[in-house]
Structures are given as C-alpha cells and as structure tokens.
C-alpha positions as CSV (number, residue, x, y, z in Angstrom):
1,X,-46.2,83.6,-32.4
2,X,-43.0,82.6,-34.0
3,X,-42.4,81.0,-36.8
4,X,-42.0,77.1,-37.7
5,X,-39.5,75.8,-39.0
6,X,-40.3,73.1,-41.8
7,X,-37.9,72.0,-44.3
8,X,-35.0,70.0,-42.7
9,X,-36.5,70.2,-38.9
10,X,-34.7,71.9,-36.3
11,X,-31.1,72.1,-37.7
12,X,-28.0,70.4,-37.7
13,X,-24.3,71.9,-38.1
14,X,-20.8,71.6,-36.4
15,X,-20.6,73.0,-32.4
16,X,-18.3,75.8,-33.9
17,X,-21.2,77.4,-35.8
18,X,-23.4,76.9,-32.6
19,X,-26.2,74.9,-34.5
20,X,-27.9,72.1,-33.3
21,X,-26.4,68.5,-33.7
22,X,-27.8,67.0,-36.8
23,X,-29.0,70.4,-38.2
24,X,-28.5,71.5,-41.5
25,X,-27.1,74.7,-42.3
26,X,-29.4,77.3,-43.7
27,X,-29.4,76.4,-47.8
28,X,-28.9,78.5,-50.9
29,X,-31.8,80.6,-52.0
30,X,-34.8,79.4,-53.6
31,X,-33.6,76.0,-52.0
32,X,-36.6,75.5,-49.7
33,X,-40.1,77.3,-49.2
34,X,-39.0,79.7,-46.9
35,X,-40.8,78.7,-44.3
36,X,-38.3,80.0,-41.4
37,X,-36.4,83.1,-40.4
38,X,-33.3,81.6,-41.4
39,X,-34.0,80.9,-45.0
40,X,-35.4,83.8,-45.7
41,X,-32.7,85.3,-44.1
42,X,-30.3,83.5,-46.2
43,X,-31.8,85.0,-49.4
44,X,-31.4,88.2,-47.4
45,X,-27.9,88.2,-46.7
46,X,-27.0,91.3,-49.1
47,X,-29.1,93.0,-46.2
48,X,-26.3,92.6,-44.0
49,X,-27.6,89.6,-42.4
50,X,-24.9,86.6,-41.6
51,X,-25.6,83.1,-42.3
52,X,-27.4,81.3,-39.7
53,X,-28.9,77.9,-38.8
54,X,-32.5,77.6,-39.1
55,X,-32.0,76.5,-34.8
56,X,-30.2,79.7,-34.6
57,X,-32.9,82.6,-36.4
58,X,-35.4,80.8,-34.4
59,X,-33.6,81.1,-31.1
60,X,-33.2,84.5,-31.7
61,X,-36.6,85.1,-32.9
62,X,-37.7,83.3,-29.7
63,X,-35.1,85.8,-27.2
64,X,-36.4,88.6,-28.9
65,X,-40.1,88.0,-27.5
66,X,-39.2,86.4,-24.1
67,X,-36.8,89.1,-23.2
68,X,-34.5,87.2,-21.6
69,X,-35.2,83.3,-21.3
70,X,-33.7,80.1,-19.4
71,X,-32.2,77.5,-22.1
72,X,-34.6,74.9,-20.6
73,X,-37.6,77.2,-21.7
74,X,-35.6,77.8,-24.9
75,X,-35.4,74.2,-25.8
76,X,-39.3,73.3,-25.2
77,X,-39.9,76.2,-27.6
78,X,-37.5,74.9,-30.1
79,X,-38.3,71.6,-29.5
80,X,-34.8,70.7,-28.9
81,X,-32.6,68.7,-26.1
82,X,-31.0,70.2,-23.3
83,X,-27.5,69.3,-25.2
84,X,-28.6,70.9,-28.6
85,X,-30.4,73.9,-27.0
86,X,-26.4,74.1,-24.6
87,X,-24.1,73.5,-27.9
88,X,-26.6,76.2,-29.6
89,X,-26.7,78.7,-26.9
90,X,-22.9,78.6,-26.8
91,X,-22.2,79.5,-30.4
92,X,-24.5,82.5,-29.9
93,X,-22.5,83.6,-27.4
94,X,-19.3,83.3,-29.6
95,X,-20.5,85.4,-32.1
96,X,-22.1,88.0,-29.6
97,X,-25.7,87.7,-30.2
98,X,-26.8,86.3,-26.7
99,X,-25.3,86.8,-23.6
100,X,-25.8,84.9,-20.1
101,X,-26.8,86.6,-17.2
102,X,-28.3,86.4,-14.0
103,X,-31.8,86.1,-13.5
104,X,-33.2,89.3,-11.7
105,X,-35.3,88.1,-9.3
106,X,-33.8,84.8,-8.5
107,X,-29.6,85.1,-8.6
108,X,-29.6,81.3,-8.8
109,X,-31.0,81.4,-12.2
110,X,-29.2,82.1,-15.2
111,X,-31.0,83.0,-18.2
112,X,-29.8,84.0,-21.8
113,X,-30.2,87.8,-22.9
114,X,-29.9,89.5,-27.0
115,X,-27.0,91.4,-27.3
116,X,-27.5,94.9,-28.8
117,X,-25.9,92.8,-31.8
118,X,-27.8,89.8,-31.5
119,X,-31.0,91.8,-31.6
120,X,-30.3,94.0,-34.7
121,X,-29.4,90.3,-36.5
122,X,-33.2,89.2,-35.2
123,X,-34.9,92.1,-36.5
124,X,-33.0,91.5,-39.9
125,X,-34.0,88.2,-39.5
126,X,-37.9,88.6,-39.0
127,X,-38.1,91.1,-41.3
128,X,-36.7,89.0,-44.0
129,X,-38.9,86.1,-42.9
130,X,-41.7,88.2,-42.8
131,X,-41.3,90.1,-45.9
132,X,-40.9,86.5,-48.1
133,X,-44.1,85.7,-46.4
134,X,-45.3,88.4,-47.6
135,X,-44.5,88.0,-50.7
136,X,-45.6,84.3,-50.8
137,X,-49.4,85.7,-49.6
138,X,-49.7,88.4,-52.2
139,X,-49.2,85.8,-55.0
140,X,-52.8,84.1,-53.8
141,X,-55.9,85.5,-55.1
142,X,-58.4,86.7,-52.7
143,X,-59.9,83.4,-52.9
144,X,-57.2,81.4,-51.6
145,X,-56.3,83.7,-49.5
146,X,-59.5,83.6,-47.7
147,X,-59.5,79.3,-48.4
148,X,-56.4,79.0,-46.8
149,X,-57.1,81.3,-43.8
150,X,-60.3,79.3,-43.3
151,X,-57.9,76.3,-42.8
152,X,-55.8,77.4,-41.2
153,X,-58.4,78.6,-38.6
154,X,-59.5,75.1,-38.8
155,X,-56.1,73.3,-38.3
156,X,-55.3,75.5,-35.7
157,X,-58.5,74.3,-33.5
158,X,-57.8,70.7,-34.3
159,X,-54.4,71.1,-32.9
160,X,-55.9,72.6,-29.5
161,X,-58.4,70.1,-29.6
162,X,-55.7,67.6,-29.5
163,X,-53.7,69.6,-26.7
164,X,-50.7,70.0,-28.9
165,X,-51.1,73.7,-28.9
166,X,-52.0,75.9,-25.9
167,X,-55.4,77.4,-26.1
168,X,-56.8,78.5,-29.6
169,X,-57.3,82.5,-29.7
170,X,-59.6,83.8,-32.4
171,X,-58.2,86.3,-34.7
172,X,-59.1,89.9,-34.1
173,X,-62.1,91.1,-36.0
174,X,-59.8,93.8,-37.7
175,X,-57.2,91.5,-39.1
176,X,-57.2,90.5,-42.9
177,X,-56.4,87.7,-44.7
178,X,-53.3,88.6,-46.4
C-alpha cells in the first residue's frame, strides 16, 4: 500500500519541476504532519535526498511497486488527470528518475520505468517517509496505539463497504500495532 498524500492534496508546481498543475511544492520541515513521502523526505534532504513534489515522491513510490507502469494507471493511482500525470511524468524524465519504454509484451504500449537513479531517490524517499512514521507511532502509548489501529481497521471496512477501496484484507495475525 502506498502512502496518502494529505496536506495540500496532490501537488501543484511549475511544468519545469515536473509537478502537477496546481500542486504545491513539498514545504519546510515541521510545516505539515508528514503524512507523504515527499515531506518527510524534505526534512530528509541532508540524506542526500532532492526536493520533490508531494505528486512526484508518490509517483515514484508508486513505480517502485508496479515495476514499470502506463501513465494512465499512474494517474488513477494518484488520482490525477491525464495532463497532470503527462506534465509530471515528463519532469521525471528530465531529472532521470523515470524513463519511457516499450511495453514487453505489447510494443504498442509505452509504459514508464525507475531509472537506477530514480529508484535510489524512492528508496530514500520511503525510508524517510517510513522512518517519520515511525517516529510519529512510537510517541503513542500502547493504548492509542492499539485505539487507533482498532479504527483504522474500522475506517478501512467502511471505505470497502462503500466501494471506495478495493476489497478490505485483514491484517496478518503476526503484525503489531506499532
């Protein structure tokens, strides 16, 4: 699962950077709640991690687990237009995190692939993202940890129920609340 992007929506950000139209660069931090790949990784940036849209850390996030991906399906993850998802795919490419390619077992399809680059910037990315969260979840006590997991649990059934997610998957019995 990849993570949501809350504060500011999908971004918004000049065509030259490759974010999305009306999207917000990724802010100083401590600005937000870091909530997405791209704000943690702008606290993270010391790590050798460039700034980045929050459109952009989630694209990345996203071509890191599809492993090669049309922009279409790219856009109904991101929740973004055909033009926003084009403009955003073509700044990746200018900085040499994605690359286009043919599709390999239809030639008539292109799809968009991580660079060697472009994947060592998503690792950096989720790790920062994951390490805030992290950090954000060892600050509960057991208590809330186990309240908020509970409602989340809860949330994530009403959403299915709803058919705004796919189908709801129960947790594994091995994995913890925080």
């Amino acid at each position: 699962m990849s993570p949501a992007v809350t504060a500011g929506g999908p971004g918004q950000g000049g065509p030259a950077g490759g974010a999305g139209e009306g999207e917000d660069q990724v802010t100083s931090p401590g600005a937000e709640n870091g909530s997405s790949p791209g704000e943690a990784a702008n606290q993270a940036q010391g790590a050798g991690i460039p700034a980045v849209s929050a459109s952009e850390a989630r694209a990345l996030v996203e071509l890191v687990a599809a492993r090669g991906i049309a922009q279409g399906e790219l856009g109904s993850l991101l929740g973004l237009e055909k033009s926003t998802v084009s403009r955003l795919a073509a700044g990746l490419e200018r900085k040499g995190w994605v690359r286009r390619g043919r599709d390999e077992g239809n030639q008539r399809y292109v799809r968009l692939y991580l660079t060697p680059e472009g994947g060592v910037i998503a690792a950096r990315l989720w790790q920062a993202w994951h390490s805030r969260q992290e950090r954000i979840l060892t600050s509960l006590s057991p208590e809330e940890r186990t309240g908020l997991s509970a409602g989340l649990r809860g949330l994530v059934r009403g959403l299915a129920a709803e058919g705004i997610l796919g189908e709801a998957k129960p947790a594994s019995a091995g994995q913890g609340s925080g």
